[in-house]
C-alpha positions as CSV (number, residue, x, y, z in Angstrom):
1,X,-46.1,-32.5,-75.0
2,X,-46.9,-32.9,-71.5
3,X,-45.8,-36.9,-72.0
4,X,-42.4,-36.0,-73.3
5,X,-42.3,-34.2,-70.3
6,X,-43.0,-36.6,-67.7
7,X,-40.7,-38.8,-70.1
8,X,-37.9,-36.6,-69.2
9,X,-38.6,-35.7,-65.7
10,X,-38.6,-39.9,-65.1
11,X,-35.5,-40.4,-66.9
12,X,-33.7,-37.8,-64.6
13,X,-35.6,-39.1,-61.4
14,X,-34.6,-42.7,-62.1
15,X,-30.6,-42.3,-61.7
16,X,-31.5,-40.4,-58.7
17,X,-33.6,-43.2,-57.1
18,X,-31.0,-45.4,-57.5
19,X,-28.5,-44.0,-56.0
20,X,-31.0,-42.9,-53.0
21,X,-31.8,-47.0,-52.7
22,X,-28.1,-47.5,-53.6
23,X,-26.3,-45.2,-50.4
24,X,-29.7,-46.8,-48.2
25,X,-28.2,-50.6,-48.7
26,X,-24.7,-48.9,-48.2
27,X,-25.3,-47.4,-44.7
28,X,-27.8,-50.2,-43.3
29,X,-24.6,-53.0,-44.8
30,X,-22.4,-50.4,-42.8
31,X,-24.3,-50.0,-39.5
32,X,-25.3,-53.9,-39.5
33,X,-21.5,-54.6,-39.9
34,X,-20.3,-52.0,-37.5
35,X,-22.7,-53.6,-34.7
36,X,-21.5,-56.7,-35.6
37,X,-17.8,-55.8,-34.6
38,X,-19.0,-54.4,-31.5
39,X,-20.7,-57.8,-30.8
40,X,-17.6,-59.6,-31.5
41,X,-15.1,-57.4,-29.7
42,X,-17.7,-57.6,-26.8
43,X,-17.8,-61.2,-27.2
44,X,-13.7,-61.3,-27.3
45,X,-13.6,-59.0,-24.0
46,X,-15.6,-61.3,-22.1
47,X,-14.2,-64.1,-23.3
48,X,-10.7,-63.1,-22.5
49,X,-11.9,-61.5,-18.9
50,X,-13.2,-65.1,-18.1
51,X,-10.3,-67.2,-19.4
52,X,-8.4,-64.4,-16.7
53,X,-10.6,-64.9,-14.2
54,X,-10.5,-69.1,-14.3
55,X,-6.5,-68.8,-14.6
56,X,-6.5,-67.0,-11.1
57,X,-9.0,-69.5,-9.9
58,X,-6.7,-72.4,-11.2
59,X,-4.0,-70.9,-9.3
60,X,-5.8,-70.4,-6.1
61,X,-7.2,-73.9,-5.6
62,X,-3.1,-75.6,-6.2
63,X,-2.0,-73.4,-3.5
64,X,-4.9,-74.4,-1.3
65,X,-4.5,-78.3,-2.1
66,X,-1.0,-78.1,-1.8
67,X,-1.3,-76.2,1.7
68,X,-3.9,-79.0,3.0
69,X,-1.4,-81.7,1.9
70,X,1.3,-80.2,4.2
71,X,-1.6,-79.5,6.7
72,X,-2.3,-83.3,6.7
73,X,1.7,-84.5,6.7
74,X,1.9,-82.2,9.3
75,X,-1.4,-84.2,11.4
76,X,0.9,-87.4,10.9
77,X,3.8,-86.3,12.6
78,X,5.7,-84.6,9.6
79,X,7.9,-81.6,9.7
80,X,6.6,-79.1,7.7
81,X,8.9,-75.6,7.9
82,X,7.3,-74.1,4.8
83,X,3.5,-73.9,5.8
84,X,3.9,-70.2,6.3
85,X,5.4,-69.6,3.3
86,X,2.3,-71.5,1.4
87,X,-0.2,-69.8,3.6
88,X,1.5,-66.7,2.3
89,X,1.2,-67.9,-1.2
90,X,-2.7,-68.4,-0.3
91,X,-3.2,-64.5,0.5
92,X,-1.4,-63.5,-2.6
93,X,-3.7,-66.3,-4.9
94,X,-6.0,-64.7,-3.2
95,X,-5.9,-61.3,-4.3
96,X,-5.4,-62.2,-7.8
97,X,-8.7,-64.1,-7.4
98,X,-10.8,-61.1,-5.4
99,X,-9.9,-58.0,-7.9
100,X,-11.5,-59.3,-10.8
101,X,-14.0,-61.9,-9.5
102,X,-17.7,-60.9,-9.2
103,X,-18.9,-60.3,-5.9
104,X,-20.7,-63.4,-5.2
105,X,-17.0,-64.9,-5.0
106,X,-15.6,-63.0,-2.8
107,X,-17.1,-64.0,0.7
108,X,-16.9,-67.6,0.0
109,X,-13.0,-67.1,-1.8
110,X,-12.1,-64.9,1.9
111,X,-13.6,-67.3,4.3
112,X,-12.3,-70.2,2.5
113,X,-8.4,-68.5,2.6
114,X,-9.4,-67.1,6.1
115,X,-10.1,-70.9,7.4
116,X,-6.6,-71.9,5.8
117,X,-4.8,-69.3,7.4
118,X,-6.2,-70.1,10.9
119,X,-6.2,-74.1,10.7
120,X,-2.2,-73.4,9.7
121,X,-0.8,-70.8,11.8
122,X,-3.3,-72.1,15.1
123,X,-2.6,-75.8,15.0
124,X,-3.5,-76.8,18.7
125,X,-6.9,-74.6,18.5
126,X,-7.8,-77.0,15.4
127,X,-7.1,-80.8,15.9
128,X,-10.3,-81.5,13.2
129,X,-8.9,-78.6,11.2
130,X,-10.5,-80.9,7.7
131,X,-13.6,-80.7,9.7
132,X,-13.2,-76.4,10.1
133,X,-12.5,-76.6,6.4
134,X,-14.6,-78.8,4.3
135,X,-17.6,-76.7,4.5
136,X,-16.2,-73.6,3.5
137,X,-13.8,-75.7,0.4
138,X,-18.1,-76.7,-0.6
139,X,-19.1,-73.3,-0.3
140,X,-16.1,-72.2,-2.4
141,X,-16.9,-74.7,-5.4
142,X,-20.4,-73.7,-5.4
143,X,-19.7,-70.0,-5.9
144,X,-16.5,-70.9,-8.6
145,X,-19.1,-73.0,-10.4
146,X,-21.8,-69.9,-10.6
147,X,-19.0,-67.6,-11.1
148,X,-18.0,-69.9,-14.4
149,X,-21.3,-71.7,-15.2
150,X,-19.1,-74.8,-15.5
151,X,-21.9,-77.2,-16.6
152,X,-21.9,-75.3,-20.3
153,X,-17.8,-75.6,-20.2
154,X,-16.0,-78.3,-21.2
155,X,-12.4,-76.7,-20.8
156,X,-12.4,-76.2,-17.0
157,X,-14.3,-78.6,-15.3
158,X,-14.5,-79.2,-11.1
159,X,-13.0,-82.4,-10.2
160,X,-15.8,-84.6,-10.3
161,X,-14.5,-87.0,-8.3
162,X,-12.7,-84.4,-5.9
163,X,-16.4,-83.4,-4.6
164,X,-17.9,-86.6,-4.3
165,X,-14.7,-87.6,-1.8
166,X,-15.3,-83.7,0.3
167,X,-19.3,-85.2,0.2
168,X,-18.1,-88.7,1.8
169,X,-15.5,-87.4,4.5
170,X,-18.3,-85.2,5.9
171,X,-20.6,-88.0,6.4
172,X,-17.4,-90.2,8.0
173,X,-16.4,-87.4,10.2
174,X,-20.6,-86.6,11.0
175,X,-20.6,-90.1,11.8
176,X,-17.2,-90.7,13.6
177,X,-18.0,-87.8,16.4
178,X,-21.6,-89.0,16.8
179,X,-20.0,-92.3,17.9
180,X,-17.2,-91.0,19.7
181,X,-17.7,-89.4,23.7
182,X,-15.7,-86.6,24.4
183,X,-12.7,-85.1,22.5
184,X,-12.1,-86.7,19.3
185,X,-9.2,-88.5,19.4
186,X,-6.7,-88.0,15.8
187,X,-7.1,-91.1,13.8
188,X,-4.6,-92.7,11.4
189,X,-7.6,-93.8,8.7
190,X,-8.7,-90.2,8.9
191,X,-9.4,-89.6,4.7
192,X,-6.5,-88.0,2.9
193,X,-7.3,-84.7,1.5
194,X,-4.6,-85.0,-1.0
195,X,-4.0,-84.2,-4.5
196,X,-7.2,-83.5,-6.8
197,X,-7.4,-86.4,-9.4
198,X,-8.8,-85.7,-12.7
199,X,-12.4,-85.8,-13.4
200,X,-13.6,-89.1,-15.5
């Protein structure tokens, strides 16, 4: 008696037990897939806030090699109205840059658009104005590379062969002013800081 019992009581427990282990597999497949669309949508956010943040860099650094084009026409005798325009076009690059950059861009990006804006607007108080420059342009590309991690991107690479020439006009104008007595007379085979070319 007592086994037709337990017979009963097991054959009523059993549907139970599955549907207990049933509705467990349900809400774990449900929680694992619900942290898996926060992963993604994370993953999307930060994707999309960095493919926002190297568009504004992208934009900044063509209005700074275009201004230090006109900067060096301008060293050679050229006519340059629009300079204040483009240094204008710098500020405004600028802020695009500094209000969703991290904060280790900032200085570097400011003091970078700062020396710009005085090498152009001040032209007699900088006749090595590439010289005032070129170490805050290095400073820049350091903190845009740690701001992207560029060596684990492909897609937006620095010039490779734009720093190597910044590395080789310091050492020509180091070495040019510890050859030279007194003020530093403008040279026509001063390096052009033209155009970025493409990286190999």
């Amino acid at each position: 008696m007592s086994t037709d019992i337990g017979v009963v009581i097991l054959s009523a427990a059993l549907p139970l037990l599955g549907v207990l282990i049933g509705s467990g597999s349900t809400i774990l497949v449900q929680r694992s897939s619900a942290r898996e669309s926060r992963l993604r949508a994370e993953a999307e956010r930060r994707q999309a806030q960095r493919a926002e943040i190297k568009s504004a860099i992208d934009s900044y650094l063509k209005v700074a090699q275009h201004l230090q084009t006109q900067l060096y026409s301008r060293e050679h005798g050229a006519e340059v109205p629009d300079i204040p325009v483009i240094v204008e076009q710098i500020w405004l690059a600028h802020a695009q840059v500094d209000i969703i950059c991290l904060e280790g861009l900032r200085t570097p990006l400011t003091e970078h658009a700062l020396a710009l804006n005085e090498v152009a607007r001040h032209q007699d108080q900088y006749p090595d104005w590439w010289g005032h420059v070129l170490p805050r342009k290095l400073a820049l590309h350091d903190a845009i590379r740690k701001e992207l991690r560029w060596q684990n991107d492909e897609a937006f690479i620095e010039p490779r062969l734009s720093l190597l020439r910044d590395q080789v006009l310091s050492e020509r104008n180091h070495s040019a002013e510890q050859s030279q007595s007194g003020t530093r007379e403008p040279s026509l085979e001063q390096p052009h800081p033209g155009p970025e070319q493409p990286g190999p």
